[in-house]
C-alpha positions as CSV (number, residue, x, y, z in Angstrom):
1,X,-116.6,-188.5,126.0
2,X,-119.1,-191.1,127.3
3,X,-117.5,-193.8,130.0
4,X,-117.5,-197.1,127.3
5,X,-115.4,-195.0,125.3
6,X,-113.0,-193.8,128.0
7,X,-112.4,-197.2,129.9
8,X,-112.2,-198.6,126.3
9,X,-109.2,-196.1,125.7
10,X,-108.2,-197.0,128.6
11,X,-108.1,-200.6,128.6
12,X,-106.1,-200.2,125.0
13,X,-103.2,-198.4,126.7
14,X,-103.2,-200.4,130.0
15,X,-102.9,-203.2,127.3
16,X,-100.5,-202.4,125.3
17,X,-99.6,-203.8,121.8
18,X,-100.9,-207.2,121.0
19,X,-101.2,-209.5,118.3
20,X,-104.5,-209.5,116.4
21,X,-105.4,-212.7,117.2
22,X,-105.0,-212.1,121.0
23,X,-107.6,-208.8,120.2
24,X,-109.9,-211.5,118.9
25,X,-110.9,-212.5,122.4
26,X,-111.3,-208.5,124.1
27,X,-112.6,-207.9,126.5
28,X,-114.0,-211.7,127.2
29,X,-115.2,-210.7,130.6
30,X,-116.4,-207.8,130.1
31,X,-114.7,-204.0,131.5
32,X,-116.0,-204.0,135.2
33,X,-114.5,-206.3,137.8
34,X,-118.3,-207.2,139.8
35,X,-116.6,-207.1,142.9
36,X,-118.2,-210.8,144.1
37,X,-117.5,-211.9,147.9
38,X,-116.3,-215.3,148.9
39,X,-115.8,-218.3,146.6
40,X,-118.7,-220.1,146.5
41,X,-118.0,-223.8,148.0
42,X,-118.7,-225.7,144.7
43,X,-115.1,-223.2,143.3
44,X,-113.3,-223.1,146.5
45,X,-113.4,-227.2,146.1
46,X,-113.0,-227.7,142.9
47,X,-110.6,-230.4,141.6
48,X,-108.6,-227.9,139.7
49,X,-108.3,-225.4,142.7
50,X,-107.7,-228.2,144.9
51,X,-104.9,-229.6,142.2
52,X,-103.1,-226.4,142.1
53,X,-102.4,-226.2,145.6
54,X,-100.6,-229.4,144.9
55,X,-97.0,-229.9,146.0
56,X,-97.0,-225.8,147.1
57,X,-95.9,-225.7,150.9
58,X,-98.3,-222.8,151.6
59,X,-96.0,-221.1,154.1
60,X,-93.5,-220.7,151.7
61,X,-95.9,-218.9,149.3
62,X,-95.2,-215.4,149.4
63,X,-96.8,-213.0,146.1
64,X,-94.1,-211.9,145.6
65,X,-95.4,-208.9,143.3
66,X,-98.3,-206.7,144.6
67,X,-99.3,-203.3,145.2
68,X,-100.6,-200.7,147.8
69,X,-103.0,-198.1,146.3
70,X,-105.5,-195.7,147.8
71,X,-106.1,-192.1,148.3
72,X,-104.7,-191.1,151.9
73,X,-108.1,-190.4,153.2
74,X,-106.9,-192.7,156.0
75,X,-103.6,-190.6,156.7
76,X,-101.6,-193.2,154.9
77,X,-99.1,-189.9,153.4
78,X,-100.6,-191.1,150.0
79,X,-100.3,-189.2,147.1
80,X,-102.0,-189.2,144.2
81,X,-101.7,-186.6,141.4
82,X,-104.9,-184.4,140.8
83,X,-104.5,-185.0,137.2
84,X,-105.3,-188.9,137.8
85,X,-109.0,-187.3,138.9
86,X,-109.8,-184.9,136.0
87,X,-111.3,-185.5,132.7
88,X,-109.1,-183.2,131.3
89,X,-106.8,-185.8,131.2
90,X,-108.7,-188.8,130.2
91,X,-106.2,-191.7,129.5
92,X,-105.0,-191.2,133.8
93,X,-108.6,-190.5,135.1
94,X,-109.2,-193.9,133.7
95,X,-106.6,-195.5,134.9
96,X,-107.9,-194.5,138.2
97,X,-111.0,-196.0,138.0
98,X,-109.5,-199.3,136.4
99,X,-107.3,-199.6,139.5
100,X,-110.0,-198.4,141.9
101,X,-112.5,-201.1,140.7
102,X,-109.7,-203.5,140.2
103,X,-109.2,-203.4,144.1
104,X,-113.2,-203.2,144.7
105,X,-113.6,-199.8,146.4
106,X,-114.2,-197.5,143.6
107,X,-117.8,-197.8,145.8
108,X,-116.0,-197.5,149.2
109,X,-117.7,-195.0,151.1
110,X,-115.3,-194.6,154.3
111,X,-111.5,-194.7,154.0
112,X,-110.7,-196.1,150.1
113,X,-107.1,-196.5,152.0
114,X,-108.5,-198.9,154.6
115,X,-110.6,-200.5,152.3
116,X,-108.3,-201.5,149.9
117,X,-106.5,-203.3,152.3
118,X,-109.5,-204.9,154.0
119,X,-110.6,-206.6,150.3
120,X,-106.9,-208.0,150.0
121,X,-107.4,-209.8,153.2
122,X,-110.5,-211.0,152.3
123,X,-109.0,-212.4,149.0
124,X,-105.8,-214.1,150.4
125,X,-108.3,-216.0,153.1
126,X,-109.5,-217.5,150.4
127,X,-105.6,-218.8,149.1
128,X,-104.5,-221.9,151.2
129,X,-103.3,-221.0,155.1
130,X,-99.6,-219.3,155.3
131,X,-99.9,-217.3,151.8
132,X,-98.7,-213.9,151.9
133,X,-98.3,-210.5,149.6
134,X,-95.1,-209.2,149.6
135,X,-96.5,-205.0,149.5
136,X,-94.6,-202.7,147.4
137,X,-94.2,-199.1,148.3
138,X,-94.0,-196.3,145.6
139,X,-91.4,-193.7,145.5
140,X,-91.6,-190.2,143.6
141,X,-90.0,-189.4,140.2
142,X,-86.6,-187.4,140.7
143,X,-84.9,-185.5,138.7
144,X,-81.0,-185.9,138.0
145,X,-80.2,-183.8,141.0
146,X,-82.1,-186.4,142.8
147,X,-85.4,-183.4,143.8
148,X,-88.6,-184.8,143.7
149,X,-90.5,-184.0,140.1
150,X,-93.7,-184.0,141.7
151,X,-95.6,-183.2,138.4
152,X,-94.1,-186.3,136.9
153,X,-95.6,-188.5,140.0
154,X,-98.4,-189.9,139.6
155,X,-98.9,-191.5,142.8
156,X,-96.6,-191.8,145.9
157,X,-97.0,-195.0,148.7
158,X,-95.0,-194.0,151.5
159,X,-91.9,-196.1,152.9
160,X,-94.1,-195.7,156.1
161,X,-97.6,-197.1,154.7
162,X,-96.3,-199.8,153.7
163,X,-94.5,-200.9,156.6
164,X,-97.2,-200.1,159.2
165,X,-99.8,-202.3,157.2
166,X,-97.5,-205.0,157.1
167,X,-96.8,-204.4,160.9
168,X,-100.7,-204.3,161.8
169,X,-101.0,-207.3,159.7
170,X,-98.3,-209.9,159.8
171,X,-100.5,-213.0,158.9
172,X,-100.8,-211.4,156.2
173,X,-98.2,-209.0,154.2
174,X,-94.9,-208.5,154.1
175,X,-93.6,-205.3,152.7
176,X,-91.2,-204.2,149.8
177,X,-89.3,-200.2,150.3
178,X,-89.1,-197.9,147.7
179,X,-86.2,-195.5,147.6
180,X,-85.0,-193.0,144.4
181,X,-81.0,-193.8,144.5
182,X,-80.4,-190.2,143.2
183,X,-81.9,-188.7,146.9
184,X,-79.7,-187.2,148.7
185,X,-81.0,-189.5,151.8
186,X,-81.1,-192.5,149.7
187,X,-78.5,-194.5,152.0
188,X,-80.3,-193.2,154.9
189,X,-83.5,-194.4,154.2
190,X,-82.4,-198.2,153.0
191,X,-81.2,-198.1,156.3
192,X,-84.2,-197.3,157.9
193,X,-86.1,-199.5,155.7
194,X,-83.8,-202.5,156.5
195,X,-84.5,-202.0,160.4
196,X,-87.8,-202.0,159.7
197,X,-88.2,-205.5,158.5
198,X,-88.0,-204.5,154.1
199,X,-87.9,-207.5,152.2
200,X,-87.0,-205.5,149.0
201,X,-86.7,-202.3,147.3
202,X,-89.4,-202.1,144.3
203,X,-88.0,-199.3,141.3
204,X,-89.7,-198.4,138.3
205,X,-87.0,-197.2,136.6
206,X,-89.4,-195.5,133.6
207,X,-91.5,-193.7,135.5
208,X,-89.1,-192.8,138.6
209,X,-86.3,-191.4,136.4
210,X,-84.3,-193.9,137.1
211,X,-80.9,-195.3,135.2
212,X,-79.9,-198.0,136.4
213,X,-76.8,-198.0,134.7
214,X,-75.4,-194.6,136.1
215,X,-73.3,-193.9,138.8
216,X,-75.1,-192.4,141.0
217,X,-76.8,-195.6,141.8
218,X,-73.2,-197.2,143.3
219,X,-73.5,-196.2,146.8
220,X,-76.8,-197.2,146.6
221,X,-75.8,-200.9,144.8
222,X,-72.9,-201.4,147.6
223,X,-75.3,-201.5,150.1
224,X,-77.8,-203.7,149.0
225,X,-75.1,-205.7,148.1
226,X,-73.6,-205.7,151.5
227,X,-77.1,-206.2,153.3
228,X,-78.2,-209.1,150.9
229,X,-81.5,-207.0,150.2
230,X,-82.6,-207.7,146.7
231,X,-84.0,-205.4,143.7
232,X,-87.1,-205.8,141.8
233,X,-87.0,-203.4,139.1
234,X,-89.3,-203.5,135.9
235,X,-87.8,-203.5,132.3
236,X,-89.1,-203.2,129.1
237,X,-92.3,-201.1,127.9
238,X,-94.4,-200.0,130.8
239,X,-98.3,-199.0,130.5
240,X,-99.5,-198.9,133.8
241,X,-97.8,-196.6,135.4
242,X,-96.6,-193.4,133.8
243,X,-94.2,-190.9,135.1
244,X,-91.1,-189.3,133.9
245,X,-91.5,-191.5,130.9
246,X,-87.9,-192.4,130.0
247,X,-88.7,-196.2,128.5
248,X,-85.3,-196.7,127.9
249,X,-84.2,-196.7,131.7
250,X,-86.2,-200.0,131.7
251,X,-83.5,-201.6,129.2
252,X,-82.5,-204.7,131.3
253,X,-78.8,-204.3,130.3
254,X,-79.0,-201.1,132.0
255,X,-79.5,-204.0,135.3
256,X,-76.0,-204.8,134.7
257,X,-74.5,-202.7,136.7
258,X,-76.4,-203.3,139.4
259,X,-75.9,-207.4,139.2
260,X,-72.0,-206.4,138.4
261,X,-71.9,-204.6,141.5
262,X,-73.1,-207.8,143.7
263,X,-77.1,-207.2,144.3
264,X,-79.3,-209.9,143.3
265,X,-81.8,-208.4,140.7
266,X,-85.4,-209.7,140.4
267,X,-86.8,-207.9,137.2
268,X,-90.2,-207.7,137.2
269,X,-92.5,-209.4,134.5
270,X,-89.2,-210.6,132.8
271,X,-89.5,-207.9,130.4
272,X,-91.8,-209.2,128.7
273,X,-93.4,-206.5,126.6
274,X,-91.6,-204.2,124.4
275,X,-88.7,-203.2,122.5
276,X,-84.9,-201.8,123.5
277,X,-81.9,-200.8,122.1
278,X,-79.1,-203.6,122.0
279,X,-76.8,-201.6,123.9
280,X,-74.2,-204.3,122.7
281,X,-73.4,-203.3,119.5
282,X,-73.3,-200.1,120.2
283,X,-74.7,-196.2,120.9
284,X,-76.4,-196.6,117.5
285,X,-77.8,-200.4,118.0
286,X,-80.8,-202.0,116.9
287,X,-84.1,-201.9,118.7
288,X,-85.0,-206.1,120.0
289,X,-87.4,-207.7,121.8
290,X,-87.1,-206.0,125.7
291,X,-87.8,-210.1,126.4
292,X,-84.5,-211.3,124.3
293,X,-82.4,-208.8,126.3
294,X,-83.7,-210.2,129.8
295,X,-82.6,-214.2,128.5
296,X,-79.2,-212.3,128.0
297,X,-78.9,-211.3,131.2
298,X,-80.5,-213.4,133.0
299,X,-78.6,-216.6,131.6
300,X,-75.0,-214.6,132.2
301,X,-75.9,-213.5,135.7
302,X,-76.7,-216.2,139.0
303,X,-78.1,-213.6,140.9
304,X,-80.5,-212.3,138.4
305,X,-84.3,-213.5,139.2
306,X,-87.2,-212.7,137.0
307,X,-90.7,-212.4,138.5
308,X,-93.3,-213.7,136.3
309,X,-96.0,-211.5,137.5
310,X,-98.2,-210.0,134.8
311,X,-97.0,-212.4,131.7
312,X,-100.5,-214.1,131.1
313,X,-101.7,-210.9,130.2
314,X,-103.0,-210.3,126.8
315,X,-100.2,-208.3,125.9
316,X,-97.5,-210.0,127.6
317,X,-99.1,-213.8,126.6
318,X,-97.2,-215.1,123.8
319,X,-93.6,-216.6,123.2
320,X,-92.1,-215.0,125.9
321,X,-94.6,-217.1,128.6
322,X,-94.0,-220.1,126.5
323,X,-90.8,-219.9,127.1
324,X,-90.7,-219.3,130.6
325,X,-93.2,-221.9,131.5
326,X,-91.4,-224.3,128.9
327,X,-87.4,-223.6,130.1
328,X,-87.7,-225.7,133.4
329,X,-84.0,-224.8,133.7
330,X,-85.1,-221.2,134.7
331,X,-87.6,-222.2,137.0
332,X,-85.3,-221.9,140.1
333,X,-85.0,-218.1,139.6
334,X,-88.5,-217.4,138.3
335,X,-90.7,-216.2,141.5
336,X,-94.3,-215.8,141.0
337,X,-96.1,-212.6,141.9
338,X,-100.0,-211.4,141.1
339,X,-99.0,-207.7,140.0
340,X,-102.2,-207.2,142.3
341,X,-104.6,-205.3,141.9
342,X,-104.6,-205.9,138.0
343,X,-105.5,-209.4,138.0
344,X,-108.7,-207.2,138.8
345,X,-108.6,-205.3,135.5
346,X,-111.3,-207.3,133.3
347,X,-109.8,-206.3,129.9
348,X,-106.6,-206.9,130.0
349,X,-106.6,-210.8,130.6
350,X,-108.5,-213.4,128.4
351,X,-108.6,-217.0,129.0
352,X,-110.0,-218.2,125.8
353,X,-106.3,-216.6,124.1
354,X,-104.5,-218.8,126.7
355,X,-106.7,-221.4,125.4
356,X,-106.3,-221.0,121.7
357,X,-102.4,-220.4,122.6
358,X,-102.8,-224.2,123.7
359,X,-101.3,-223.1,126.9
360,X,-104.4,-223.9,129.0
361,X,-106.9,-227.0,128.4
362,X,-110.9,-225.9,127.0
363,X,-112.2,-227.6,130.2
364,X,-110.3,-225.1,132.5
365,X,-111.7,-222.2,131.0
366,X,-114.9,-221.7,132.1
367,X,-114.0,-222.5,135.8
368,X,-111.0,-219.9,135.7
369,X,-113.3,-217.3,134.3
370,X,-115.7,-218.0,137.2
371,X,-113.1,-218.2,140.0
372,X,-111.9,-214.2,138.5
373,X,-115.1,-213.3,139.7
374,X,-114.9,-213.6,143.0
375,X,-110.8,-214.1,143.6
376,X,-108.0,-212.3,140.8
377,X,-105.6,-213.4,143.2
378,X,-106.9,-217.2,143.5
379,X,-107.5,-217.2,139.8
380,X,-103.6,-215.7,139.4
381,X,-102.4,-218.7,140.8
382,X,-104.6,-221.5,139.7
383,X,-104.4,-219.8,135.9
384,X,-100.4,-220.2,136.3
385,X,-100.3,-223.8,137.5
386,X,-102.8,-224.7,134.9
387,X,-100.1,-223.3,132.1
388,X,-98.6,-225.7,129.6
389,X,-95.9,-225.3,127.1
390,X,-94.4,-228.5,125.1
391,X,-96.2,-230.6,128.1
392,X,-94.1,-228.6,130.6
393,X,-95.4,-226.6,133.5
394,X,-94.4,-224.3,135.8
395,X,-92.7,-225.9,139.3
396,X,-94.0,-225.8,142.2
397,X,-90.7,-223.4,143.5
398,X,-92.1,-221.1,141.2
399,X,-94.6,-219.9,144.0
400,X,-92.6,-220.8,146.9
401,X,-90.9,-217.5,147.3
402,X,-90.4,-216.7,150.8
403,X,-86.7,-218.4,151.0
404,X,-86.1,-215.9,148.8
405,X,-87.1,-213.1,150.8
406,X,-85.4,-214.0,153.9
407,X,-81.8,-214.8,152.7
């Protein structure tokens, strides 16, 4: 299988379904993030970057959705699965170098681990002073009896790793745990990682073999609740990451329990991709828009969030961003995050749909595309604020997260 072929593959299932039309535009910039240093001064001062910025209190604006990746050549206790690294499998070995190049060290020649991180300072040096990345950590796949399912991992970022970058860095990162509720330790460790300064716990519900409906997650539930540490969970279809592959653990009714039981619940990209079953009507109900199913919940629950990270992807960009941006109602629970490093991942975002959406202005386009270039996480933000839907736009609040954080 030659490499066009393979990151084309790739690119398709990292993507997801899409409407034809979006397809029309892919890939508009190409499948290789080039990896270009610092803004160049005529971008970093450009009207619309500057305009952006406008009416954000930088300290307050915390990415509320990114990721820690590498190899553990640095002793991080990362894990990564070997199939991720053999062509045997191709769809994960591409992955791997989508994500790799995505955070610019599929070239590193030291520690990928240190790397990683020293290319996500460079990048938020170039946001306004005060912004942060709030770091999620990664826990296994368990099975019911709560042992680790290590074939079913795909990759592991310690609780650890994540808090000892965040530490070393404080200018820069906060951190996010990640703890399995089934473990028999589970308590134990939220704990820990509430001594040691967690801003969240990040689940995956799909690919951790997690139900978040089950209760085995009480115990788990009462203390968040009790601590006031929020959930980000993702719902609906999930492409990125694979795992123990149980899609319908992403079902955002299945968040219920956890809102039921007192924990305020951010759930990630507002499920905006895929399809669920309407547990509602019953054990034999229909399959709806994952999206629909998040309004539900969302608009019964006050202390259900949604993170918006990811939704101007090709795959996600549609009616469900639309409405987000459009619903200025929302905006007080919507909190902005990159999903970093995919903002990184050349094929799977495309201006020039955005554009023929109507959600971003012609003029933009060019300047966006240029800004992706040298900063995803610049061009995350100044992509978002430039969004439009029935002449509405996203809030300021949107990206002023840290309040949230530090309830």
């Amino acid at each position: 299988m030659n490499r066009r072929k393979l990151l084309l593959g790739a690119a398709a299932a990292l993507a997801g379904s899409a409407s034809f039309a979006a397809w029309r535009y892919w890939p508009e910039q190409g499948f290789w993030n080039p990896c270009h240093a610092r803004l160049p001064r005529r971008l970093a001062e450009h009207e619309l970057v500057r305009a952006a910025w406008g009416g954000i209190d930088a300290a307050q604006c915390w990415d509320s959705h990114s990721h820690l990746i590498g190899t553990g050549d640095s002793g991080s206790g990362i894990f990564v699965n070997p199939a991720t690294d053999s062509l045997l499998n191709p769809g994960q070995y591409a992955r791997r170098l989508f994500f790799l190049n995505a955070g610019c060290v599929h070239d590193a020649r030291e520690s990928i681990d240190l790397a990683y991180v020293e290319r996500m300072r460079n990048l938020i040096d170039g946001l306004a002073p005060g912004c942060k990345l709030v770091l999620f950590s990664f826990d296994r796949a368990h099975d019911e009896d709560g042992v680790a399912d290590i074939p079913h991992t795909m990759f592991h970022i310690p609780d650890a790793y994540a808090r000892d970058v965040a530490r070393k860095h404080p200018d820069y990162f906060e951190w996010a745990a990640s703890i399995h509720p089934y473990r028999k330790d589970a308590v134990e460790a939220l704990e820990q990682a509430k001594r040691d300064g967690a801003r969240a716990v990040k689940w995956l519900p799909s690919a951790m073999g997690i139900d978040p409906a089950s209760s085995k997650c009480d115990r788990f539930y009462e203390l968040l609740s009790r601590n006031n540490i929020p959930l980000i969970a993702h719902a609906g279809l999930e492409r990125a990451v694979l795992g123990r592959e149980a899609h319908d653990f992403g079902n955002p009714l299945r968040l219920r329990r956890a809102l039921e039981a007192g924990v305020r619940v951010v759930i990630a990209h507002c499920a905006s991709m895929g399809e669920d079953q309407d547990l509602d009507r019953g054990p034999h109900g229909p399959y709806v828009d994952s999206f629909s199913l998040f309004v539900r919940v969302f608009e019964r629950y006050p202390s259900c969030y949604g993170d918006i990270s990811a939704m101007t992807q090709v795959n996600r960009a549609g009616p469900a961003l639309a409405r987000v941006v459009g619903e200025q109602g929302w905006h007080a629970r919507l909190l902005n995050g990159s999903d970093y490093p995919l903002p990184g991942i050349m094929p799977i975002f495309s201006v020039e749909y955005l554009v023929s959406l109507g959600m971003i202005e012609a003029s933009a386009a060019d300047v966006l595309r240029e800004i992706r270039l040298h900063n995803p996480l610049l061009f995350d933000l100044v992509l978002k604020r430039n969004l439009r839907s029935g002449g509405k736009s996203l809030a300021a609040r949107v990206f002023e997260t840290r309040g949230f954080f530090m309830r």
